[in-house]
KOLTI-966614 format. One record per residue (C-alpha): residue number from 1; y, z negated, x. Coordinates in steps of 0.2 Angstrom, whole numbers, plus 2048, in hexadecimal, padded with zeros to 3 digits. Layout:
  nr  yy  zz  xx
 NUM   Y   Z   X
...
***
This chain:
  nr  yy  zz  xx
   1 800 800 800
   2 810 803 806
   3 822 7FE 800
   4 830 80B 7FD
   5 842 804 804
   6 84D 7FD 7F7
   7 85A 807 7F9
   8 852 815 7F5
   9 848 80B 7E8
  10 859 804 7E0
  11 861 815 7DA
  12 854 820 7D6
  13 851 81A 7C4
  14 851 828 7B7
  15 856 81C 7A8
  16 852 82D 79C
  17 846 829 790
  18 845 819 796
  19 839 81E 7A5
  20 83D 813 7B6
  21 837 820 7C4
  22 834 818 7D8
  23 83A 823 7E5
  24 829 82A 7F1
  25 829 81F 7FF
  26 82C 826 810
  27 826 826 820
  28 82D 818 826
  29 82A 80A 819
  30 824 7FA 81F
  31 813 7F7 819
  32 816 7EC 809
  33 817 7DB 808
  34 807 7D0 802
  35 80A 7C1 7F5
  36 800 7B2 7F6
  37 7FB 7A0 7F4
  38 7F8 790 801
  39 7EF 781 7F8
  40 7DF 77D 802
  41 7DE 76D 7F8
  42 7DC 777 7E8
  43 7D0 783 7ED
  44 7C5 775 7F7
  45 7C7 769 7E8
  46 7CE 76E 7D8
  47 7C7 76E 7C5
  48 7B7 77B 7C1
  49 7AD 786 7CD
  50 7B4 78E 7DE
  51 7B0 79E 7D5
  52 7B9 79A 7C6
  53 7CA 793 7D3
  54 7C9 7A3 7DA
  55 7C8 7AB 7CB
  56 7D6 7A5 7C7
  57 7DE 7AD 7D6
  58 7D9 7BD 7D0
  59 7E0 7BB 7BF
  60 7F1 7B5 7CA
  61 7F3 7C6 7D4
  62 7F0 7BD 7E5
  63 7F1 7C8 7F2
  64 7EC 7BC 801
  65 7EA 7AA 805
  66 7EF 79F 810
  67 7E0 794 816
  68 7DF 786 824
  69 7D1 783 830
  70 7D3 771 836
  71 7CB 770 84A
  72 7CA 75C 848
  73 7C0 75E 83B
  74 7B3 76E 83E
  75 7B2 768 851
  76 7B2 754 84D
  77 7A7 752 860
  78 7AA 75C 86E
  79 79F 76C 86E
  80 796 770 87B
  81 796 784 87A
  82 7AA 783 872
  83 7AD 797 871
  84 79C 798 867
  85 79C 794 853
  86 789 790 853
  87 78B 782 85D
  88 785 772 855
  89 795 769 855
  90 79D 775 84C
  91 79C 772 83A
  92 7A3 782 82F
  93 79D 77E 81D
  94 7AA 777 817
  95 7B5 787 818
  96 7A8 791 818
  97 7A6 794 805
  98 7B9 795 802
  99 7BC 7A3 80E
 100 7AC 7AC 80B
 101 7B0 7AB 7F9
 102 7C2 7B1 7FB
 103 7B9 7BF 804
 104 7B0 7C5 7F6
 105 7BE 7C3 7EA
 106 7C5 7D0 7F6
 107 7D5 7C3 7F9
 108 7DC 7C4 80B
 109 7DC 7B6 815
 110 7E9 7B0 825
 111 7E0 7A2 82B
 112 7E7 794 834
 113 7E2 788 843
 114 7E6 776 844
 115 7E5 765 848
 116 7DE 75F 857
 117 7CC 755 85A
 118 7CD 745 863
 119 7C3 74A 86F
 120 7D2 759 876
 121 7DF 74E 876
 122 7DA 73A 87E
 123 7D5 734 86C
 124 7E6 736 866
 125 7EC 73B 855
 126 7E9 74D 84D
 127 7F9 752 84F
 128 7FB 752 862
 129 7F7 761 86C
 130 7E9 763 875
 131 7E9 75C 888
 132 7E7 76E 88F
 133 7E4 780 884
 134 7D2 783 88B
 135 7CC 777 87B
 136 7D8 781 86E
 137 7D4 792 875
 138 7C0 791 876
 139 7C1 78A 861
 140 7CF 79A 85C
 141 7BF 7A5 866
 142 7B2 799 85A
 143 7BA 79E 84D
 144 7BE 7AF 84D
 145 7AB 7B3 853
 146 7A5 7A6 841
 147 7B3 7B1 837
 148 7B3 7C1 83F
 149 7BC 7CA 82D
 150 7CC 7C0 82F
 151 7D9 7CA 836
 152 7E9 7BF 834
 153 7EA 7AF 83C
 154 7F3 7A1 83E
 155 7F7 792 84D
 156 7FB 783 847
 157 809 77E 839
 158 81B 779 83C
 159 81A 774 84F
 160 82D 772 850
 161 82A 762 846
 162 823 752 84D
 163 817 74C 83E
 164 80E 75F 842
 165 80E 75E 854
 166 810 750 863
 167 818 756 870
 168 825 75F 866
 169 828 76D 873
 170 827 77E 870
 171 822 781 880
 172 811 776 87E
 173 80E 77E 86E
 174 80C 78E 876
 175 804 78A 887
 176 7F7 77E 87D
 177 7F5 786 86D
 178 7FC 797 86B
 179 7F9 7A2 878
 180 7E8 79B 87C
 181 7E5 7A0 868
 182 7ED 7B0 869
 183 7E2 7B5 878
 184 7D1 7B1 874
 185 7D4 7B7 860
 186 7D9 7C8 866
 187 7CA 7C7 875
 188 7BF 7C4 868
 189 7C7 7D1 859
 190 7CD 7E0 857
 191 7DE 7E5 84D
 192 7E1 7D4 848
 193 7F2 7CB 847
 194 7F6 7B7 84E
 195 805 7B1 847
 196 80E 7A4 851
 197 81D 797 84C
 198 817 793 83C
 199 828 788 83E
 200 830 77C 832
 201 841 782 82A
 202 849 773 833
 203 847 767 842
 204 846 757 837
 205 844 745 840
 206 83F 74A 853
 207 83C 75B 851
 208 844 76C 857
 209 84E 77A 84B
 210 844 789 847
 211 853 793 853
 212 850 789 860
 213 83C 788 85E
 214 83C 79D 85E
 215 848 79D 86F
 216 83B 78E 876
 217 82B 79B 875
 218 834 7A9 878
 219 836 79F 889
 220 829 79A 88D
 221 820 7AB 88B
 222 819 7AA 879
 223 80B 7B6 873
 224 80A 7BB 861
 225 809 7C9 855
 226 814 7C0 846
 227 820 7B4 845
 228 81B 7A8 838
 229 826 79E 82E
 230 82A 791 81F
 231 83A 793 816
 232 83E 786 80D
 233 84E 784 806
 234 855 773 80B
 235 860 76F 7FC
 236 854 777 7EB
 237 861 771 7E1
 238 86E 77B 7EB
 239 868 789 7F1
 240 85C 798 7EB
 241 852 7A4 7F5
 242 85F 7AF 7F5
 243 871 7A5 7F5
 244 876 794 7FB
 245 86F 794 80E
 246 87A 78F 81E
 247 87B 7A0 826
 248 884 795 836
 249 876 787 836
 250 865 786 843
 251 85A 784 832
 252 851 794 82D
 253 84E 797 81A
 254 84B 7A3 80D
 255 85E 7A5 807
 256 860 7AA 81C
 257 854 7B5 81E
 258 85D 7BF 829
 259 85F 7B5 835
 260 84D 7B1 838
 261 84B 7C5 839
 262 858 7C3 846
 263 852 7B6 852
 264 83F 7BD 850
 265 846 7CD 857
 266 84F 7C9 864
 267 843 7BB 86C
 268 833 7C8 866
 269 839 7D8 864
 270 82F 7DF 854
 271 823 7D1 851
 272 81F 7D3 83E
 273 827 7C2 832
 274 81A 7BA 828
 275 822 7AB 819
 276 812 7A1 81B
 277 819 793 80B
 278 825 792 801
 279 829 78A 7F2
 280 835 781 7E5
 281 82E 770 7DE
 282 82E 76E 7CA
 283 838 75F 7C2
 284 82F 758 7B7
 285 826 752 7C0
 286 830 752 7D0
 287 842 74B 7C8
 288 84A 749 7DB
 289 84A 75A 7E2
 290 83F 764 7D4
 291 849 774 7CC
 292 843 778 7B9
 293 835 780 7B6
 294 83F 790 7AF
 295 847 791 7C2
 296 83A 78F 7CB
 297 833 79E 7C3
 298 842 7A7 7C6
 299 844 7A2 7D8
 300 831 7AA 7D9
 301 838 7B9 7D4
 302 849 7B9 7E0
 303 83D 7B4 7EE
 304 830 7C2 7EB
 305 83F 7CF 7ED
 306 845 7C5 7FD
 307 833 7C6 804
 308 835 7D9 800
 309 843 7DF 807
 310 842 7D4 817
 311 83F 7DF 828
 312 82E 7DE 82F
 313 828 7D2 81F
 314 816 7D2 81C
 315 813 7C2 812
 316 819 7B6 808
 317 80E 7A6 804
 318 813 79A 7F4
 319 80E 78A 7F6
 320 805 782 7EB
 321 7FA 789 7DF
 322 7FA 779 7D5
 323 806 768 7D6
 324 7FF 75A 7E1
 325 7F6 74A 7DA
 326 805 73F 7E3
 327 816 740 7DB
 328 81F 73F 7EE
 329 815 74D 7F4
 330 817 75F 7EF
 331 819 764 7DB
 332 81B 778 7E0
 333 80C 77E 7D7
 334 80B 789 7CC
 335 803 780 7C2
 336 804 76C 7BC
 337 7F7 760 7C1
 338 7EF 762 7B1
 339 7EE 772 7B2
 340 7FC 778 7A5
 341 803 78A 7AD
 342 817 789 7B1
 343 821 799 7AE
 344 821 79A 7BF
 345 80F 7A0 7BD
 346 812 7B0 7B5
 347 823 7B1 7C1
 348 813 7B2 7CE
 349 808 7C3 7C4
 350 819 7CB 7C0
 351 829 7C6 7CC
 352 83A 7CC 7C5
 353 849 7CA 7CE
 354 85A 7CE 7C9
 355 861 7D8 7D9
 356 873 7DB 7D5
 357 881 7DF 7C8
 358 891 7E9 7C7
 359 89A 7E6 7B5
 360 889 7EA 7A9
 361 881 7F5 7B9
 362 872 7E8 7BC
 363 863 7EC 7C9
 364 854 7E6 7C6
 365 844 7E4 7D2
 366 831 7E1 7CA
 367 81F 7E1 7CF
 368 812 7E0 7C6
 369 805 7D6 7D2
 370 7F6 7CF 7C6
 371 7E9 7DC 7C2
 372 7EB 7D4 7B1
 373 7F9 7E1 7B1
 374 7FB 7F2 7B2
 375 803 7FF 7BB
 376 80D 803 7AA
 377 81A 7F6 7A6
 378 828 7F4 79B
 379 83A 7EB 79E
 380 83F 7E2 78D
 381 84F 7DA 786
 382 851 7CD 77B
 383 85C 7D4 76B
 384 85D 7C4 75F
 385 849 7BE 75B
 386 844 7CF 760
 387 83F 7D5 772
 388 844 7E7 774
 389 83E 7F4 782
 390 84B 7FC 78D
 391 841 804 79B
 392 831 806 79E
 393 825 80F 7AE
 394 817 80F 7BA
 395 818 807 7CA
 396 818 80B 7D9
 397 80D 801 7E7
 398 80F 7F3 7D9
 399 821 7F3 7D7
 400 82E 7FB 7CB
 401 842 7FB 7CD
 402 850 7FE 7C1
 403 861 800 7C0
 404 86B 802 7AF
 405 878 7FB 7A3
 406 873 7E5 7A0
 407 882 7DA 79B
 408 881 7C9 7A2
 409 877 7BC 798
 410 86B 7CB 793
 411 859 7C4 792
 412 84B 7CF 79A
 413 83B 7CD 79D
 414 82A 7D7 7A4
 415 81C 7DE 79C
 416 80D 7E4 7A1
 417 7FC 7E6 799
 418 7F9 7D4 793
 419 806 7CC 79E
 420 818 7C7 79A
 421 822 7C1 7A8
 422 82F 7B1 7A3
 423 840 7B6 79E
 424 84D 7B9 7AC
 425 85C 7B9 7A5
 426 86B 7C4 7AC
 427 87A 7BC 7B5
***
């Protein structure tokens, strides 16, 4: 699948007889961007079968999955043959069924490494690095040998803050963790991809800025096929995924996009971006920094088309699938503990996003991601109790555009075959 450019995407709507055409791709397109879900806990733990949880992803339109293989706990004794996944101290069942299940569901998978045994680091916490790299580097080999399909990978997960990783140096991050990782990954595979950074969007207590993190392993000689990152927004109340960033800050987020796209290429010239979690938290439940369920799903939408249109983009992750048991930890999901879907949930199989207005001129950018869907869709207005249809189309590598006259306060929506996406009204 590849993704035509907006701009040529955003004014090549024939708005006769209500038919929205895409302009052909050319051959420069970046390959498109793939949308998906982190929540290890969910697919390890939660309600019904495996098969019916990744079912569920199916029915969701995921396109890849974040997954994490922890080495303190596959590797819990020191192995005695470390780069060879048979060997009897490695224990791989645990993931096994998850990732072998996400394979036959034909989900893609960018796989992370973390968390450090006892045994690699003087019997100190997981979250301190490994004495030496040797340790790090013969797992990455063990597990790209046990999981030979993967192609994406990750090292590690927000280094640049201390409750991730003790010391917090870029510079031991890449000698111990990332470039032993990238170098016996890609001994061991061909055409694969290892994502380094993985960073935090800010330093918090003892940490390092994401800015200063990416100039860190640009000096000390970092190798890596992606630059991996987590944009947050730091205020949710204050600040969308696409407005309301400090563009002169050291934090990195969503709404300063640009500037990650920046510093990437100048310290690793076209290393790819990969947005590996993201999310808004919900209030109810979360009343301290939740947004309503109606903007969450919005901001799904706004963050789609940011993850589109970004240079060298090729994933953005949501985190989390569903809210978290303990009210002080994340309530991003998509849907509620109970299991009740949020809006935000059919935000997910069919993303709309408002792109711009001019007087009544409005842009819109769509996708219709669940194979619930079809490529056929329609845009709809609300006209008193009635929903009315204004445009309709194919799409085009999944996605649609329009551009036409939408008065501000206008309520649209998406549909396609049995799906409706929430209402996204105009501004």
């Amino acid at each position: 699948m590849r993704r035509p450019t907006f701009v040529r995407l955003a004014f090549a709507f024939a708005t006769l007889t209500l038919v929205v055409s895409f302009a052909a791709p050319t051959a420069a397109a970046a390959p498109g961007v793939r949308y998906g879900i982190a929540d290890d806990a969910w697919l390890e733990h939660g309600t019904g079968t495996l098969e019916s949880r990744l079912a569920k992803l199916d029915d969701l339109g995921v396109q890849i999955v974040r997954f994490t293989l922890r080495w303190d706990a596959i590797a819990p004794t020191r192995p005695s043959a470390a780069t060879d996944p048979a060997d009897t101290a490695y224990d791989w069942s645990a993931d096994d069924a998850i990732l072998n299940g996400l394979r036959a569901h034909g989900i893609r998978v960018v796989l992370g490494l973390l968390g450090t045994p006892g045994w690699a680091n003087g019997g100190q916490a997981s979250n301190v690095a490994p004495t030496t790299g040797t340790s790090f580097g013969a797992f990455a080999r063990a597990a790209a040998r046990h999981y030979p399909w993967v192609k994406q990978w990750l090292i590690w997960n927000e280094p640049n803050q201390q409750r991730w990783l003790r010391p917090t140096s870029a510079a031991v991050y890449v000698t111990r963790l990332l470039n032993p990782a990238y170098a016996a990954i890609h001994a061991q595979l061909a055409s694969v991809q290892v994502g380094g950074g993985v960073t935090a969007p800010r330093a918090a207590a003892g940490g390092v800025s994401p800015v200063a993190w990416i100039l860190g392993m640009h000096a000390a000689h970092a190798r890596l096929d992606a630059y991996a990152h987590n944009p947050y927004p730091l205020n949710p109340k204050r600040e969308s995924p696409r407005t309301g960033g400090c563009t002169h800050c050291t934090t990195l987020t969503m709404a300063t996009i640009g500037n990650l796209v920046t510093d990437v290429a100048r310290s690793f010239g076209a290393a790819r971006i990969w947005l590996t979690e993201y999310g808004y938290q919900t209030n109810p439940p979360d009343t301290v920094l939740g947004v309503s369920p109606g903007l969450q799903a919005r901001y799904v939408g706004d963050a789609s088309y940011v993850a589109y249109k970004t240079p060298r983009a090729d994933m953005l992750i949501h985190f989390l699938y569903r809210d978290e048991p303990d009210i002080g930890r994340f309530q991003s999901g998509l849907v509620t503990l109970a299991g009740a879907t949020k809006p935000a949930f059919a935000a997910f199989q069919l993303p709309l996003a408002e792109v711009s207005r001019q007087g009544t001129r409005t842009t819109l950018w769509g996708e219709v991601r669940s194979p619930l869907g079809a490529s056929a869709y329609r845009l709809e207005k609300r006209v008193g109790a009635r929903w009315v249809p204004f445009a309709t189309g194919l799409t085009r590598g999944g996605y649609f555009g329009y551009a036409g006259t939408l008065p501000a306060r206008t309520t649209v929506r998406t549909v396609s075959g049995s799906l409706v996406s929430p209402p996204l009204v105009i501004t």
